[in-house]
N, C-alpha and C positions, 0 to 999 in steps of 0.2 A: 504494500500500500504506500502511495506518495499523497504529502499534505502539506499543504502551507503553512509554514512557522512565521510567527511574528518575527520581524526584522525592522533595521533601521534603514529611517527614507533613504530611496534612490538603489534599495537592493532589494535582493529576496532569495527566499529560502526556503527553501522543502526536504520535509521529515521524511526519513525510507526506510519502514519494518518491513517483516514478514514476508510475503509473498507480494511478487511485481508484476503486475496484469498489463495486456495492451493497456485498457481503459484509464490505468495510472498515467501513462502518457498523452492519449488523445484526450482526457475532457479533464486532466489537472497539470498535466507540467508543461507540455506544448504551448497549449493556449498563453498562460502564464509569459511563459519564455517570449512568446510573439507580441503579446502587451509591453512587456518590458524594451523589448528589441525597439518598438512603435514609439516609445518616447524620445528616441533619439539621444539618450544620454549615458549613453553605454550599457553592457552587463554584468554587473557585480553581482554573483549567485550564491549560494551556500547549501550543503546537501551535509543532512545530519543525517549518517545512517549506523542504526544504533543497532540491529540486528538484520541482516537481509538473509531470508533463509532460499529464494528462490525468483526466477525470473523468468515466467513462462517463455517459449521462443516466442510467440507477439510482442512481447513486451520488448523482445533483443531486438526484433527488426525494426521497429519505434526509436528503439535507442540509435540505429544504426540512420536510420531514416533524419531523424532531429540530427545527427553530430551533422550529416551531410549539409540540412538546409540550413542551422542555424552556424555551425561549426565552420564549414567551408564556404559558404555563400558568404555568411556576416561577420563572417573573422575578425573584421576591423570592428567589430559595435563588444566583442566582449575582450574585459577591463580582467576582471579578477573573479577565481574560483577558488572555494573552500570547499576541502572534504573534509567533515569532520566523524572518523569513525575511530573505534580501536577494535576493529576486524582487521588484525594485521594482514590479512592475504588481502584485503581489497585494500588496504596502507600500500604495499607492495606493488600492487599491477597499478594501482594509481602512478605512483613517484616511475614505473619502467613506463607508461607512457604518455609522463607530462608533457615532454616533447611535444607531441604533436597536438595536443591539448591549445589552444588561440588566449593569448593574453597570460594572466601570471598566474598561475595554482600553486595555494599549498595543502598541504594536510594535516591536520589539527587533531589530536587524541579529546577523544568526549570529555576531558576535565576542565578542554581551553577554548569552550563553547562561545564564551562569551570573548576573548580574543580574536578567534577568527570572524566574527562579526563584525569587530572592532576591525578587523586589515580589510575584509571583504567591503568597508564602508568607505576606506578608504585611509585611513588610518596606520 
């Protein structure tokens, strides 16, 4: 499941448990991401993910589908991204491919929640 966290102006951030549905992406994080993108003031995002047990393949081809349209197309509109988990194997595959990731990522252990917010604002 993905959800909207409270965040500070000009960014935004979604919570990601359990199991990861197409429908997490088509009618909550896409739209979102495309709102954001629509303001024209960059994307500063933040992805709390405190348990993820699972990501149906719908949900992979979403991912794959959004890195393309938002990732490659609007490269230039995103600023800064925060993972913030301590699921060390997704710590790992994040930091092997920030690289290719648009703009600055870091990744943040759930204790420095409120740090990476702090960088993700701009800070």
């Amino acid at each position: 499941m993905i959800e909207r966290i409270a965040m500070p102006e000009g960014t935004i951030g979604f919570s990601v448990q359990g199991e990861v549905e197409r429908s997490d992406y088509t009618d909550v994080l896409v739209p979102a991401l495309h709102e954001e993108v629509e303001k024209g003031e960059g994307l500063r995002q933040l992805y709390v993910i405190d348990r993820l047990e699972r990501m149906e393949p719908a949900a992979l081809w979403e991912d794959a589908r959004t890195g393309f349209d938002l990732g490659i197309r609007r490269h230039t509109d995103w600023r800064r991204t925060a993972i913030v988990t301590d699921q060390e194997w997704l710590a790992s595959a994040a930091r092997l491919f920030a690289w290719m990731a648009p703009g600055e990522l870091k990744i943040y252990p759930l204790a420095e929640l409120e740090e990476a917010k702090f960088w993700v604002a701009g800070g």
